[in-house]
DRENPATOR-741384 format. One record per residue (C-alpha): x, y, z. Coordinates in steps of 0.2 Angstrom, whole numbers, padded with zeros to 4 digits, always signed. Layout:
<nodes>
XYZ;...
</nodes>
This chain:
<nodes>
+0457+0771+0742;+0450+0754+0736;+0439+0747+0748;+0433+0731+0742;+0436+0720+0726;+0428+0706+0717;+0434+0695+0703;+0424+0681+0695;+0431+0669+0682;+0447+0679+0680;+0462+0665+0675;+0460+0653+0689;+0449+0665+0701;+0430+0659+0700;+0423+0672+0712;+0435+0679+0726;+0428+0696+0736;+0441+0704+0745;+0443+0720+0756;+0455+0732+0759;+0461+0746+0774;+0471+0760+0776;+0489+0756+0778;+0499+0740+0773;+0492+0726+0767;+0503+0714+0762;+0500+0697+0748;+0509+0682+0752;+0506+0664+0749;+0518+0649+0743;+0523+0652+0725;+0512+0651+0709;+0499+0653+0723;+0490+0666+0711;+0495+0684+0721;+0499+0691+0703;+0482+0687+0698;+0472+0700+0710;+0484+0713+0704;+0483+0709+0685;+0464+0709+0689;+0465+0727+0697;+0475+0733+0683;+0463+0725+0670;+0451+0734+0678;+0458+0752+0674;+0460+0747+0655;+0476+0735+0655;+0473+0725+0638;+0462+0710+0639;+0462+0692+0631;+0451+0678+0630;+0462+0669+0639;+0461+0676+0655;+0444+0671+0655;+0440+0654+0666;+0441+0638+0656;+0423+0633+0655;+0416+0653+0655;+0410+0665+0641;+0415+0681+0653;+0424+0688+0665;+0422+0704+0678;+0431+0714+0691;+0423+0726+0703;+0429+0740+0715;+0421+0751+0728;+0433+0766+0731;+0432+0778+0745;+0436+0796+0735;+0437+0813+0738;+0425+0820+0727;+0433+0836+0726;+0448+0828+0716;+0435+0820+0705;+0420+0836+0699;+0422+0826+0681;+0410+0811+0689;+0398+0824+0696;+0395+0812+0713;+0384+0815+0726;+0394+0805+0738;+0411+0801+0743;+0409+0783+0735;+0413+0776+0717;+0409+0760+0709;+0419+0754+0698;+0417+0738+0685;+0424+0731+0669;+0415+0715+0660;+0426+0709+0645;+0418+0692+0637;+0423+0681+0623;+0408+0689+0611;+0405+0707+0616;+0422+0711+0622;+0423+0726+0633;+0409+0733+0646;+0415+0747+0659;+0404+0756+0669;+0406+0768+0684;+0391+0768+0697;+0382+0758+0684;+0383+0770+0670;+0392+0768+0654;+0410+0773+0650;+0423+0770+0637;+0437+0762+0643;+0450+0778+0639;+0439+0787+0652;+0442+0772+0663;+0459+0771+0661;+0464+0789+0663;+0453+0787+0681;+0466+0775+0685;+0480+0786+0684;+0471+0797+0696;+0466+0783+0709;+0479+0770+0707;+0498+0769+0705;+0504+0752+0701;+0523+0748+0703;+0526+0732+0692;+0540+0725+0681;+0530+0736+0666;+0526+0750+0677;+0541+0754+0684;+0549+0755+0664;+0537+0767+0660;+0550+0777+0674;+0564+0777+0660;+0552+0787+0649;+0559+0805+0647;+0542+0815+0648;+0537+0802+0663;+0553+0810+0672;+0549+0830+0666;+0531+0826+0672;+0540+0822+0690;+0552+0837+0690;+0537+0849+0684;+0526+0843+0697;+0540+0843+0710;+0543+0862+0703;+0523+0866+0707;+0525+0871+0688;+0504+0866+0685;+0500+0883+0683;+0514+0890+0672;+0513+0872+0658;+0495+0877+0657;+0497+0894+0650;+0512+0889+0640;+0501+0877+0633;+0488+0887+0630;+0500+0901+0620;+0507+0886+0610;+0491+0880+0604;+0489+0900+0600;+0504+0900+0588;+0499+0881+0581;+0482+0888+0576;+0489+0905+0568;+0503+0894+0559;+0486+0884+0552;+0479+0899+0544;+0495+0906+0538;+0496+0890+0530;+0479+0892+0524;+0480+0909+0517;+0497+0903+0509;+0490+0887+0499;+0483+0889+0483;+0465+0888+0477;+0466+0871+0472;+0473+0865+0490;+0461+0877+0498;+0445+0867+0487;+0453+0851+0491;+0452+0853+0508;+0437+0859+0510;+0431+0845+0501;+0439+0833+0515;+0432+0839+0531;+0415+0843+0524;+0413+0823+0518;+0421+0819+0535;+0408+0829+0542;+0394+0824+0533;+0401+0806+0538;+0398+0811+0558;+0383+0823+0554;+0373+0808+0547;+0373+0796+0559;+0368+0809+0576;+0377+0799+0586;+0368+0798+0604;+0383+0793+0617;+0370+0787+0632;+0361+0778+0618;+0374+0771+0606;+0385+0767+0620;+0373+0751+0622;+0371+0746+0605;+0383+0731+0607;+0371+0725+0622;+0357+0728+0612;+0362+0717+0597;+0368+0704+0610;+0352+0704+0616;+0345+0701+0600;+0357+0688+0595;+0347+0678+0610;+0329+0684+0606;+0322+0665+0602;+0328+0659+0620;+0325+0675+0630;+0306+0677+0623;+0308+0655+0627;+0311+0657+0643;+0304+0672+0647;+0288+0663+0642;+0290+0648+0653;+0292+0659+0667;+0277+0669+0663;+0267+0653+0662;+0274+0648+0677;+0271+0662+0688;+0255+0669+0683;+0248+0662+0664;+0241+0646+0668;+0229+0637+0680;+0243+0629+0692;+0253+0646+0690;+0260+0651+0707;+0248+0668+0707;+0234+0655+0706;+0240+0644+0719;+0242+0658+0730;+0225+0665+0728;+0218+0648+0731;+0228+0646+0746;+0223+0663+0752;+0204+0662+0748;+0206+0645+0760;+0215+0654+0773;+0202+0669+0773;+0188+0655+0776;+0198+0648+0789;+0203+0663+0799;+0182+0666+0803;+0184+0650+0813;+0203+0651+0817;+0208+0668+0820;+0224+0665+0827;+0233+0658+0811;+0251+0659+0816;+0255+0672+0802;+0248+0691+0795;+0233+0687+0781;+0244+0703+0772;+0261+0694+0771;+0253+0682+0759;+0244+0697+0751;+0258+0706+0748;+0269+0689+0740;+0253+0685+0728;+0256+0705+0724;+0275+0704+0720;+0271+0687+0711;+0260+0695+0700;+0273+0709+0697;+0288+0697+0694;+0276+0689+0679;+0272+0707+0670;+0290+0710+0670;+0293+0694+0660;+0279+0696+0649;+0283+0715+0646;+0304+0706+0644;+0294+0697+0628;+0288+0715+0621;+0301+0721+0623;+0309+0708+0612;+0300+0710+0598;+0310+0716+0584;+0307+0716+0566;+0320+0708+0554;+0321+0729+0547;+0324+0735+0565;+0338+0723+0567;+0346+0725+0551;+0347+0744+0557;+0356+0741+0573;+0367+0730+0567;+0372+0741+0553;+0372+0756+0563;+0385+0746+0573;+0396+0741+0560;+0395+0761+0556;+0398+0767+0572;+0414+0755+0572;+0422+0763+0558;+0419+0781+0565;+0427+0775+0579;+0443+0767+0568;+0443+0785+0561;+0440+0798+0573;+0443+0789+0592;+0434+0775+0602;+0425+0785+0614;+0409+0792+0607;+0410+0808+0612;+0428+0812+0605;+0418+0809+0588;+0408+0821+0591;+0420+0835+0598;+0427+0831+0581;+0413+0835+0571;+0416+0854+0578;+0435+0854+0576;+0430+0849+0559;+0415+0863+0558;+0429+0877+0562;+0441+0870+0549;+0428+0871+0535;+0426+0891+0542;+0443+0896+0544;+0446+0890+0526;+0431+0896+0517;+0432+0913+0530;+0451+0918+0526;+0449+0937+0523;+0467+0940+0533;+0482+0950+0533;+0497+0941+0530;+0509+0954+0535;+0498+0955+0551;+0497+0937+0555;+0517+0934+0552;+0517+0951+0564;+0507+0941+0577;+0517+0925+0575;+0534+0931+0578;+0529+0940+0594;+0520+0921+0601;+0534+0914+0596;+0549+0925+0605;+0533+0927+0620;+0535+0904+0621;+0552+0906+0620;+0556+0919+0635;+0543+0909+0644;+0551+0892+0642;+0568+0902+0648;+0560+0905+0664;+0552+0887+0666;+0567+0879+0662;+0578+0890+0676;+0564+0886+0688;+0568+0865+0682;+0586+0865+0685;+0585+0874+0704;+0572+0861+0707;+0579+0848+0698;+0595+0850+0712;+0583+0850+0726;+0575+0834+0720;+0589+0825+0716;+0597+0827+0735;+0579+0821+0743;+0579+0804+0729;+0599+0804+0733;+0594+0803+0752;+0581+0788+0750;+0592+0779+0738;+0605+0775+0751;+0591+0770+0765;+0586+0756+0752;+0605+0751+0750;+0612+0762+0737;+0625+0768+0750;+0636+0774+0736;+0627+0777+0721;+0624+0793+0712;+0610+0802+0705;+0605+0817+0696;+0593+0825+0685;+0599+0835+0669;+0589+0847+0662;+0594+0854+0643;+0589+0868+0636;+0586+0869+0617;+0574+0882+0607;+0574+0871+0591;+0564+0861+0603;+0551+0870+0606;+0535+0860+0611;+0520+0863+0623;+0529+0859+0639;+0543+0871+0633;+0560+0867+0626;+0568+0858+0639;+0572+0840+0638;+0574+0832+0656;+0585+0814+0660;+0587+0805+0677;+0605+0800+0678;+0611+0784+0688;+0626+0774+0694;+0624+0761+0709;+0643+0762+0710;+0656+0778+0715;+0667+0773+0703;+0656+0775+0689;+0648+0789+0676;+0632+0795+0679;+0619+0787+0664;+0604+0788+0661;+0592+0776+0670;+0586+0764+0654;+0605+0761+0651;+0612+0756+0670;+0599+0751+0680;+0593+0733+0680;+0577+0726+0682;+0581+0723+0702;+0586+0739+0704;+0575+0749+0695;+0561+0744+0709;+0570+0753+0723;+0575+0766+0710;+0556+0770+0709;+0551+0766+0727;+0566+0779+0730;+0558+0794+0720;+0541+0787+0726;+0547+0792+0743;+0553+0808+0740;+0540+0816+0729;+0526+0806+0741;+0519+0823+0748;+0516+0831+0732;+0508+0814+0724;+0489+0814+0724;+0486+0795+0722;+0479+0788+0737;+0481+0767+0732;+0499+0763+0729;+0502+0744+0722;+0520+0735+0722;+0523+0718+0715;+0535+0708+0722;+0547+0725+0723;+0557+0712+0734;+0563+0702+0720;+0581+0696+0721;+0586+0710+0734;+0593+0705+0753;+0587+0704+0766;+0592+0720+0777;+0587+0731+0762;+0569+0722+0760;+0569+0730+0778;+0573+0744+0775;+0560+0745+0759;+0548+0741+0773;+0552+0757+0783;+0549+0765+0767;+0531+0756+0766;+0530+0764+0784;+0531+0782+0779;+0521+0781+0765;+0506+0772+0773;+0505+0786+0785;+0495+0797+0771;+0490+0781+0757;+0485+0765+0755;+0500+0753+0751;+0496+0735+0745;+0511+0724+0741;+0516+0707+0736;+0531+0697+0743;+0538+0681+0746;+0551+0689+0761;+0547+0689+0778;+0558+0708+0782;+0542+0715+0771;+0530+0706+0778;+0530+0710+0798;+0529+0727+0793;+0509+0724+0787;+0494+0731+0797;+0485+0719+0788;+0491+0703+0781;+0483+0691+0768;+0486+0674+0763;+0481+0668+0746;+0481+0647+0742;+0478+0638+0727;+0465+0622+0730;+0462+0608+0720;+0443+0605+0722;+0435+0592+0711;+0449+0593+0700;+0446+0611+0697;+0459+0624+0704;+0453+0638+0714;+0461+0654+0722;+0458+0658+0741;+0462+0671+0752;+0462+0673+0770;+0466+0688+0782;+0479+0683+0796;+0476+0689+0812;+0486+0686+0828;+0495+0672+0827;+0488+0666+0812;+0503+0681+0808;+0516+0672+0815;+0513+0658+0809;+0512+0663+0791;+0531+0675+0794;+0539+0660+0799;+0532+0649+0785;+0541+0662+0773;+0558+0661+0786;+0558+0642+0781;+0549+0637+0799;+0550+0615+0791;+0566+0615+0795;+0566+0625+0813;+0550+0628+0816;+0553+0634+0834;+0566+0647+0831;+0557+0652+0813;+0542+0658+0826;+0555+0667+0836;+0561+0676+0825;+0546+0678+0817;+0539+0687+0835;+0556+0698+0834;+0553+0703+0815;+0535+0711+0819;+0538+0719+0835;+0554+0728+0827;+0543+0732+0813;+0532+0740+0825;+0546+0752+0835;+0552+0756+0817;
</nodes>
């Protein structure tokens, strides 16, 4: 779960540092108060798509940072030694993006499919992605405990996709063959020649930067060296001074009202801070050749990346993909007969497979719908329908099988069962995914749920209701939500207020963490406590201690 956050010069956040617990925490504050903002900067932060607008006016750069408490058995890919991950994205006006995970370098893909695994974010965007047919199979498959069974299908489909290449290959003629071959070995030469080091190449953008700034970093990393430890009113100087005088005094004054070897050790770390500025200078010595490199090496690297993936070490996976082409083309000494023998029997393998998987789909897809049925009418669809069709075509053979799988919706009796995209409206389609949230919550491994105003334009009783459902989720993840209703918010274990201040004539973001009656208070201030202040706090009381026997 995420544990702590910071944001600096994110829209109108200069620097806000915020932490989190288990259970509900709930955002609220007046509107336009800026509780979007802390969401958009978490979701910026698993690789939503940046802009130099969201920097602060006045800024070059802007950063967000997570500490996440993690089971390290869910994450071997990170090889941790502890059960703590660090988590930071820099995007500035210049270099762009900067992501790094317990301080080392990653691309933001990697970054971004971490998310998936940590965080589940349930926005206006998030919750269309619910619409999405293979978004709705991947909930029935997982529902189905079907992990096992995909992996192998996939694994004998890629089997039949790769002997469909060399049939294809054997098949082609000489001149296609030639032609080919041509391709992959200048694409490999193109990877082959520039050895890409990941760990090294990954910080070629901040190397260049650097360079960029080489005449004031040598400047002032000069001026400090002087300052420190190169001239005769350096600070090293005036501490040895100092401490020569106080040596001489201490023969006639022994009890000096402070250790000799505190001063010792300053004059020490002094002298240490200086040869790191000096050594900064070295370090910054480039010839005009070795820039020129860099920065064409960067501008090469670029276009690898146009071609072949952003992350560095896709590139070079594909420089063996393309190495295995090259050999099955120039190595194709098969039978024909034998290969097409071979295909046929993958192929009626897949397809009696993807029978199975898809009988397995359809009895859980009956199951499921029920649970998602169930929920539904705790969060106000008392009448509504829902059900999950799964169709079976083997012209649709694919590496999940050859079913294509559709949640069907109607928020009233009287009305056909549609797919979701075409009947549920943008209000609705938050319970809708809060509903199948609920039922597939023990089989979902995301510890961090977010919602975002899931509240918007829905009553009051169902708002409590959705705050039941908050309940039973929080009792195995972390829930952090946004509102603006009151029915919501007494339901928090932990409440936060965020304000936007006016401070010479800047606007600032700031949150607080409501305890007590600091609680109260801020419930009856969403009730509309200016016009009945009294009976707002009243009802205020009753709204948290029901939430609490709920």
């Amino acid at each position: 779960m995420i544990e702590k956050i910071r944001i600096k010069n994110f829209a109108l956040i200069s620097n806000l540092e915020l932490d989190f617990k288990k259970g509900i925490t709930i955002l609220s504050g007046e509107t336009g108060a800026g509780k979007s903002i802390i969401v958009e900067a978490i979701n910026f932060l698993f690789g939503s798509r940046a802009y130099s607008e969201m920097i602060k006016d006045g800024c070059e750069e802007l950063s967000v940072e997570a500490e996440f408490a993690i089971d390290k058995n869910k994450f071997k890919e990170l090889n941790l030694d502890g059960d703590k991950i660090n988590i930071k994205r820099i995007y500035s006006r210049l270099s762009k993006n900067k992501t790094y995970i317990n301080s080392k370098n990653v691309s933001l893909s990697f970054l971004e499919n971490l998310g998936k695994k940590l965080v589940d974010f349930h926005g206006q965007n998030e919750n269309q992605s619910l619409i999405e047919s293979k978004n709705q199979m991947h909930i029935l498959d997982k529902f189905s405990g079907l992990e096992k069974e995909l992996s192998r299908f996939e694994s004998k489909y890629n089997e039949k996709n790769e002997l469909e290449e060399k049939i294809k290959n054997i098949s082609m003629s000489n001149e296609e063959r030639e032609r080919l071959i041509d391709l992959y070995k200048f694409q490999l030469q193109e990877i082959e020649k520039l050895d890409i080091e990941p760990d090294k190449d990954g910080h070629l953008a901040d190397e260049i930067m650097k360079l960029k700034n080489v005449d004031k970093i040598n400047r002032l990393s000069n001026e400090i060296a002087q300052l420190l430890d190169s001239s005769d009113n350096s600070a090293y100087n005036t501490i040895s001074k100092a401490h020569s005088k106080i040596l001489n005094l201490s023969e006639i004054y022994p009890n000096l009202p402070f250790k000799i070897e505190d001063l010792e050790e300053l004059k020490n770390k002094v002298k240490i801070i200086a040869d790191a500025f000096k050594e900064l200078v070295r370090d910054c010595e480039y010839s005009s050749e070795e820039i020129d490199f860099l920065i064409a090496r960067h501008e090469k690297l670029k276009n690898l990346q146009k071609k072949y993936g952003e992350d560095l070490n896709n590139i070079i996976s594909k420089k063996e993909e393309l190495r295995g082409k090259i050999n099955e083309l120039e190595n194709n000494d098969y039978n024909l007969s034998d290969l097409n023998l071979r295909l046929e029997k993958i192929k009626s393998h897949l397809l009696k497979s993807a029978e199975d998987i898809s009988a397995i789909r359809k009895k859980n897809a009956e199951k499921l719908s029920k649970l998602i049925l169930k929920e539904l009418s705790e969060l106000g669809f008392e009448r509504a329908k829902f059900s999950i069709n799964v169709d079976f075509d083997s012209a649709n053979l694919n590496s999940c099988g050859c079913d294509s799988v559709e949640f069907l919706f109607s928020s009233n009796p009287d009305q056909l069962l549609k797919p979701i995209r075409y009947v549920a409206s943008g209000r609705e389609i938050s319970r809708v995914t809060l509903a199948i949230k609920s039922a597939i919550s023990d089989i979902n491994e995301v510890d961090t749920l977010i919602f975002d105003e899931i509240d918007s334009g829905v009553g009051g009783n169902t708002i409590f209701s959705i705050g039941r459902k908050f309940k039973k989720l929080s009792k195995n993840r972390q829930i952090i939500a946004i509102t603006h209703m009151a029915q919501l918010a007494c339901f928090a274990d932990f409440n936060i207020r965020v304000v936007k201040k006016i401070k010479n004539n800047k606007t600032e973001i700031e949150v607080k963490e409501l305890a007590g009656e600091e609680k109260v208070i801020e419930i009856s201030r969403m009730l509309g406590s200016k016009y009945s202040e009294k009976t707002a706090m009243e009802h205020a009381r009753e709204l948290i201690k029901t939430a609490e026997k709920s």
